[in-house]
N, C-alpha and C positions, 0 to 999 in steps of 0.2 A: 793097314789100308783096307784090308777086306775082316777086319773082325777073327781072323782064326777061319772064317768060311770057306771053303774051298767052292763051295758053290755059286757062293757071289764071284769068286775068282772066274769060274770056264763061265757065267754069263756075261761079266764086263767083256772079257776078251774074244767072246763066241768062239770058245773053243768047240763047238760040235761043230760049228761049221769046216774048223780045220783038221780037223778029223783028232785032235789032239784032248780030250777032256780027260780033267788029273781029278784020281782022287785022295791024292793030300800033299799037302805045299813038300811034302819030301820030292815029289815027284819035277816039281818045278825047278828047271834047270836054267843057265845064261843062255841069250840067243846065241845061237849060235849065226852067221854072216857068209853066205856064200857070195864073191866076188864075179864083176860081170866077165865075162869074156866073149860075146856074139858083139854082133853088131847090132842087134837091136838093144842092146843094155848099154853100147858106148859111153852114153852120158852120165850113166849114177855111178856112185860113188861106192854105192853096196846095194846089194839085195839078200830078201831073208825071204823064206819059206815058212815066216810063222804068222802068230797072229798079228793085228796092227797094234791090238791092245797091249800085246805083250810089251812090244819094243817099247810103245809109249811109256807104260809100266819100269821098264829097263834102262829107258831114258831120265824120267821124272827122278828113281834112285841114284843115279849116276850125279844128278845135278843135287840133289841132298844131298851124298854124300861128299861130296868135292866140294861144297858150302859147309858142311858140318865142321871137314877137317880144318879147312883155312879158317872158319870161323874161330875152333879149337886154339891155333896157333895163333892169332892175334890175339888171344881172352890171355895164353900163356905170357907174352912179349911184354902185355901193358902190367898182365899183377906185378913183371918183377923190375918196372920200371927203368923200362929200354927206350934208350932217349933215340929220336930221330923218325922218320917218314917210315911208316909200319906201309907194304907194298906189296905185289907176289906182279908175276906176270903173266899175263894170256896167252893164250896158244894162237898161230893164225889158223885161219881157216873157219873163221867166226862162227857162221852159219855152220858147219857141220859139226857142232859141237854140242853137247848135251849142258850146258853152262848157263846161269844165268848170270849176267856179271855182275847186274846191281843187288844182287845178293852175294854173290864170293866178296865184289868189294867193297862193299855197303860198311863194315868196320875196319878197315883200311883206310889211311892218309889218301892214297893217290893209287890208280888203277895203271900197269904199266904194259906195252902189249911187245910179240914177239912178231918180229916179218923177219926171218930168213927167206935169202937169196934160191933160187930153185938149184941144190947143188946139182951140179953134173951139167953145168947149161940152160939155157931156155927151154921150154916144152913145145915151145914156136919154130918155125923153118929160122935158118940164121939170116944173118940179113947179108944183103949182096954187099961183096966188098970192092 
C-alpha cells in the first residue's frame, strides 16, 4: 500500500502528530483497543489511542483479508465441483465490522446472516410482570 516507504506510511497516518513516527514497518504493530469504562465513553463500543489512519489502515486489512480467505474457499468448492448453494454467514453487529459483504459474497450463491439472541437476558430493564 505504501510502496516499502515508511515515510509515506507516518504522513498518511500523521504519525508526528501522535507522537508515534516509525522508522521501518518492523516497528508497526496491531492496534492495540483500550475499552470505555467512564461515563463519558458509555456509548462506543472501543476507543484507541492511536492514529485514525492506522485503524482505517487495520480496518481496510481486516476486510481483505476476510474477502481473500472466503474468496479462497469458494475458487476451492467450485474447482472440485461441489454441488449445491456455495454460502458462509455474517456476523451481526453489521455496522461494527470491518466487512464488506458485497465483496465476501460477491462469489457465493446466496449471503446468509447470524442474529443470536442476547444470551443472559435482555440488555433492557425486564418488563413488568
Amino acid at each position: 500500500h505504501y510502496d516499502g516507504d515508511i515515510h509515506a506510511l507516518n504522513q498518511a497516518w500523521g504519525t508526528r502528530f501522535w507522537s508515534a513516527t516509525y522508522a521501518s514497518f518492523d516497528e508497526v504493530g496491531l492496534p492495540t483497543f483500550t475499552y470505555p469504562g467512564g461515563t463519558q465513553q458509555a456509548s462506543e463500543n472501543f476507543r484507541s489511542n492511536l492514529s485514525p489512519g492506522m485503524l482505517l489502515d487495520y480496518r481496510r486489512f481486516r476486510r481483505d483479508s476476510i474477502t481473500a480467505f472466503a474468496n479462497a474457499q469458494v475458487t476451492i468448492l467450485r474447482s472440485h465441483y461441489v454441488r449445491g448453494e456455495i454460502t458462509s454467514n455474517a456476523p451481526g453487529g453489521f455496522w461494527g465490522k470491518a466487512m464488506d459483504h458485497d465483496q465476501l459474497f460477491g462469489g457465493m450463491d446466496l449471503p446468509a446472516y447470524d442474529n443470536y439472541p442476547v444470551w443472559g437476558g435482555s440488555l433492557g430493564a425486564p418488563l413488568p410482570s
